[in-house]
C-alpha positions as CSV (number, residue, x, y, z in Angstrom):
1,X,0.0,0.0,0.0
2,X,1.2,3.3,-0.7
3,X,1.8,6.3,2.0
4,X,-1.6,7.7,2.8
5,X,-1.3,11.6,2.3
6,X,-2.3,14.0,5.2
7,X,-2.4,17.6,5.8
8,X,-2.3,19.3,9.1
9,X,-4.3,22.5,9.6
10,X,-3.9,24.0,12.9
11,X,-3.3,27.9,14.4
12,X,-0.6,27.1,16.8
13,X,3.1,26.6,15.8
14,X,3.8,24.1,19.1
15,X,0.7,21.8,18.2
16,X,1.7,21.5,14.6
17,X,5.2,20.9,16.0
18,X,3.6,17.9,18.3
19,X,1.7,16.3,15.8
20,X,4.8,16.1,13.6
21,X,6.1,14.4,16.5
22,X,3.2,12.4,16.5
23,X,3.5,11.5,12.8
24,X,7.3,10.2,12.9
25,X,6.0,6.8,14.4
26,X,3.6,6.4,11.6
27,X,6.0,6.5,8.6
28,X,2.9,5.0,6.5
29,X,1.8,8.8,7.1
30,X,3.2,11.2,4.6
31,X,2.8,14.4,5.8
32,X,2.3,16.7,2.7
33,X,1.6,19.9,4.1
34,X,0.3,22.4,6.6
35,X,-1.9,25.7,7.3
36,X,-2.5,27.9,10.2
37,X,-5.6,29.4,8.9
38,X,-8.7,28.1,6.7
39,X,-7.9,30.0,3.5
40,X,-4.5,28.9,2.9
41,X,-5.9,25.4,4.3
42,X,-8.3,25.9,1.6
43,X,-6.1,26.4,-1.2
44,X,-2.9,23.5,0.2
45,X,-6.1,20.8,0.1
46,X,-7.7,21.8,-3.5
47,X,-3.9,21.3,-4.9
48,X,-2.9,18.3,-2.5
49,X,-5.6,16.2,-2.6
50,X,-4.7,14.7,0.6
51,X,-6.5,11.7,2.0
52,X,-6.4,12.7,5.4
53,X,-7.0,15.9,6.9
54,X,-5.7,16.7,11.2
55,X,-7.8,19.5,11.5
56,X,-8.0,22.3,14.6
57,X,-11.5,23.4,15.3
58,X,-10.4,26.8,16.9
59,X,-8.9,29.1,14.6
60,X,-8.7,33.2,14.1
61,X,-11.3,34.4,11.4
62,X,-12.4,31.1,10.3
63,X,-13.0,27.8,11.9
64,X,-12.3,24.2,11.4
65,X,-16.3,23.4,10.6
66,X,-16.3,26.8,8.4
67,X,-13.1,25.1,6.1
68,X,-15.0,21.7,5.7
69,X,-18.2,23.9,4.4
70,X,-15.9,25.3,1.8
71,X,-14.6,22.3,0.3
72,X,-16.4,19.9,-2.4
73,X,-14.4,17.1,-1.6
74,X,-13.7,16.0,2.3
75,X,-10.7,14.3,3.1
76,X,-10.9,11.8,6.5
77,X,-10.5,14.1,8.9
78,X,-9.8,13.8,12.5
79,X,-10.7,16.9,14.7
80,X,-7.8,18.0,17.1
81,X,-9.1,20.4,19.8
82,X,-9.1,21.4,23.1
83,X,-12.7,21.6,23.9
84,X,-14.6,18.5,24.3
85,X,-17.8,20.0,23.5
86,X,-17.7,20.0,19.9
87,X,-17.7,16.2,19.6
88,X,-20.8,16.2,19.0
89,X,-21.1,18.4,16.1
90,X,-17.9,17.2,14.8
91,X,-19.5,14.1,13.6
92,X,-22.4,16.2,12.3
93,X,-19.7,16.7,9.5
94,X,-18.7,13.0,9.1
95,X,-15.6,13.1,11.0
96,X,-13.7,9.8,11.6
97,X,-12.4,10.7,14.8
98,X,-12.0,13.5,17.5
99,X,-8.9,13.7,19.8
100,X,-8.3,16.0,22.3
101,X,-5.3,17.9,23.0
102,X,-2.8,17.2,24.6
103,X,-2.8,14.1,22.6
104,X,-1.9,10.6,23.7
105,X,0.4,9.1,21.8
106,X,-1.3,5.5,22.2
107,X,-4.9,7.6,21.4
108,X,-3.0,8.5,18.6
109,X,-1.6,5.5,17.1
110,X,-5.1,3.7,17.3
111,X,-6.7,6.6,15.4
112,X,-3.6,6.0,12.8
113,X,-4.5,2.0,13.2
114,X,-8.3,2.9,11.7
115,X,-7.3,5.6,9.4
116,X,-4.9,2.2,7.8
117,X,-7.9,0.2,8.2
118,X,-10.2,2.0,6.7
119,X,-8.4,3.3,3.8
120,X,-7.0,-0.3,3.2
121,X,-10.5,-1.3,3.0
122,X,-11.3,1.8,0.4
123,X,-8.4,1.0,-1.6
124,X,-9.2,-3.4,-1.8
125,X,-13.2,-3.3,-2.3
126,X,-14.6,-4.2,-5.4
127,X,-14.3,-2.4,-8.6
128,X,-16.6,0.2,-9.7
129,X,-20.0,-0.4,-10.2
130,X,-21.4,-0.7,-13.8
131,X,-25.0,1.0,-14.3
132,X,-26.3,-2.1,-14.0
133,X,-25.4,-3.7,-11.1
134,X,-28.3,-4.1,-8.5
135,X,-27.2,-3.3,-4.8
136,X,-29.1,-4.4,-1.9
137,X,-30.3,-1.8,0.5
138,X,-32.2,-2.0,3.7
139,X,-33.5,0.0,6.3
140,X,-35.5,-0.8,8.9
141,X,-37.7,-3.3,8.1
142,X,-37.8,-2.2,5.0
143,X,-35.9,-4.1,2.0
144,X,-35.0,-2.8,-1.9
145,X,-33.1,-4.4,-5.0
146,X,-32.4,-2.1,-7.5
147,X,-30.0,-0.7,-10.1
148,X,-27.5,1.7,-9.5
149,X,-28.8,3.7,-12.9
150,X,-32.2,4.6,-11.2
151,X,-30.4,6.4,-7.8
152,X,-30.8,9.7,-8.4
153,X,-29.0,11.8,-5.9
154,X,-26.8,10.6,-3.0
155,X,-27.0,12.8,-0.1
156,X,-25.0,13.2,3.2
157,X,-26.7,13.0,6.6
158,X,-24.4,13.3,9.3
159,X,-22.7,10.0,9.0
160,X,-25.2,8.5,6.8
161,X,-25.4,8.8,3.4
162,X,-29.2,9.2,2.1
163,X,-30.4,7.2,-1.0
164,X,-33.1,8.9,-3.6
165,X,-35.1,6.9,-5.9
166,X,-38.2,6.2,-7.1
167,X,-40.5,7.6,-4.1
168,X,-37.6,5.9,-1.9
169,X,-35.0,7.9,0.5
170,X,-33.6,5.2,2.7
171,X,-30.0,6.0,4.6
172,X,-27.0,3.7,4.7
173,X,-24.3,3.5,7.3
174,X,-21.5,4.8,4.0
175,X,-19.6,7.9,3.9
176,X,-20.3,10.1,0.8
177,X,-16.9,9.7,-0.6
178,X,-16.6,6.0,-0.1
179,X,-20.3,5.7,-2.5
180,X,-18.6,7.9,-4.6
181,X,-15.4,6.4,-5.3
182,X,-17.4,2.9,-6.7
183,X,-19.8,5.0,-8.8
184,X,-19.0,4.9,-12.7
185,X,-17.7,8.9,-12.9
186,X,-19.7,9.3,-16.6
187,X,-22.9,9.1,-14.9
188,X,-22.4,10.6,-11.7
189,X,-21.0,13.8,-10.7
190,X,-20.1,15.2,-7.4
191,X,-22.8,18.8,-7.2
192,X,-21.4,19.8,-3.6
193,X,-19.9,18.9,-0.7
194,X,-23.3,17.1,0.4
195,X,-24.6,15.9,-3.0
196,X,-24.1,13.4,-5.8
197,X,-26.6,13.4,-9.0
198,X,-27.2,11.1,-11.6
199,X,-26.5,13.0,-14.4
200,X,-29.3,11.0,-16.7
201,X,-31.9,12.0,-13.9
202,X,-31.6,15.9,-14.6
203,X,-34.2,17.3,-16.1
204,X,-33.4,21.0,-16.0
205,X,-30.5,23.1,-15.5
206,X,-31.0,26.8,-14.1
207,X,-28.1,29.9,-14.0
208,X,-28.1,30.7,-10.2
209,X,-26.0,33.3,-8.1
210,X,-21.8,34.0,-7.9
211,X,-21.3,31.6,-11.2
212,X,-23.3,28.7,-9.7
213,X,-26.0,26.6,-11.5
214,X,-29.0,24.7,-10.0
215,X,-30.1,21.5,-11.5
216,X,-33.8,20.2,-11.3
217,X,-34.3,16.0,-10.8
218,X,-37.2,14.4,-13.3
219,X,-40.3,13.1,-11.4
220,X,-39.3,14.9,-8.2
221,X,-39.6,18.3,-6.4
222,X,-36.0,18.6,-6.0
223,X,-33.6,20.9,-6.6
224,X,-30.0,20.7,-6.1
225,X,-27.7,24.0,-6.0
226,X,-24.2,22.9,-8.0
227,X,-21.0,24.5,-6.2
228,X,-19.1,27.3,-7.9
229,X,-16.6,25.1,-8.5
230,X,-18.3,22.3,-9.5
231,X,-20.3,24.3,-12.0
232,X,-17.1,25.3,-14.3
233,X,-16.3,21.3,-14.4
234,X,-19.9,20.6,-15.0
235,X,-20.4,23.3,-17.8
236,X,-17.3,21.3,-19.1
237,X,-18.4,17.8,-18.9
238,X,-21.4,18.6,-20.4
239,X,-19.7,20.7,-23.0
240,X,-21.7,24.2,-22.2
């Protein structure tokens, strides 16, 4: 397996300092940058890519929550703070972990254990699905067979990701990027942070605000608002 890629984004020198620390006992770790604030974060993650993000909570201007708003793409992150009562709300963003400072480096190296784990698992599962591969989904008591070419929209819900189709809006225990890193990237595209559409399932296409374009779903009432950034590559993949 290759290095995982990780950015830290923290305010304080010393706790960048310590995580570095941290990180030298985890050589599968490659540390591939850091910010102090959420706009150069903002920028070092759009040209990085990395696939994990440490990320400080507390920060001058702009907070950790405020950064993860911002970006269309979320890479795992793990909150670093000193105040235990954001935990809550950190998972309200689909964080994979929460650690409090001062750290402990055996905390620490279990958190680095999962982050292996998990991406490990990302990396081996099956191919990309193909259009017409049925998935089984169930919630509740509640059971459904069906193609991945009638989903509509994928939606994020804490750390559930929501299902659209048909009449059907069921939640499954996946993470937004993990769904969309099996979904055949011709057909789907990424709308927002929270969003995924099937691209056969738009009916209409609106000009909205700052650049942005809104996108209407056939036989259904929603409407899903396209990032400014993600409107330039969709305007592109669709060749408008």
């Amino acid at each position: 397996m290759e290095n995982i890629t990780a950015i830290i984004v923290e305010d304080s020198r010393l706790a960048r300092n310590e995580l570095k620390e941290l990180l030298k006992k985890h050589p599968q770790i490659q540390l591939v940058g850091e910010a102090e604030n959420v706009d150069k974060a903002y920028e070092l993650i759009n040209e990085a890519q990395p696939k994990v993000l440490f990320l400080d909570i507390n920060m001058p201007e702009k907070n950790g929550f405020e950064l993860l708003e911002m970006l269309d793409n979320v890479p795992l992150t793990i909150f670093t703070t000193a105040y235990d009562e954001y935990a809550i709300k950190s998972f309200e963003y689909n964080a994979f972990d929460y650690l409090l400072k001062p750290i402990n480096q055996d905390r620490f190296s279990k958190t680095i254990e999962k982050v292996i784990t998990a991406i490990e698992k990302e990396t081996t599962d099956e191919k990309p699905f193909e259009l017409h591969r049925q998935i089984f989904i169930k919630e509740g008591e509640n059971c459904w067979l069906i193609k991945i070419s009638e989903i509509s929209v994928f939606e994020i819900v804490g750390n559930y990701t929501r299902v659209y189709f048909e009449d059907n809006k069921p939640l499954i225990y996946k993470s937004l990027n993990q769904i969309e890193a099996k979904l055949p990237e011709a057909t789907f595209f990424r709308a927002n942070r929270q969003q995924i559409i099937n691209l056969n399932h738009v009916d209409k296409v609106i000009p909205w605000f700052n650049g942005k374009l809104k996108v209407t779903i056939k036989n259904s009432t929603q409407e899903i608002e396209i990032s400014r950034r993600q409107s330039y590559k969709f305007k592109e993949l669709l060749g408008f």
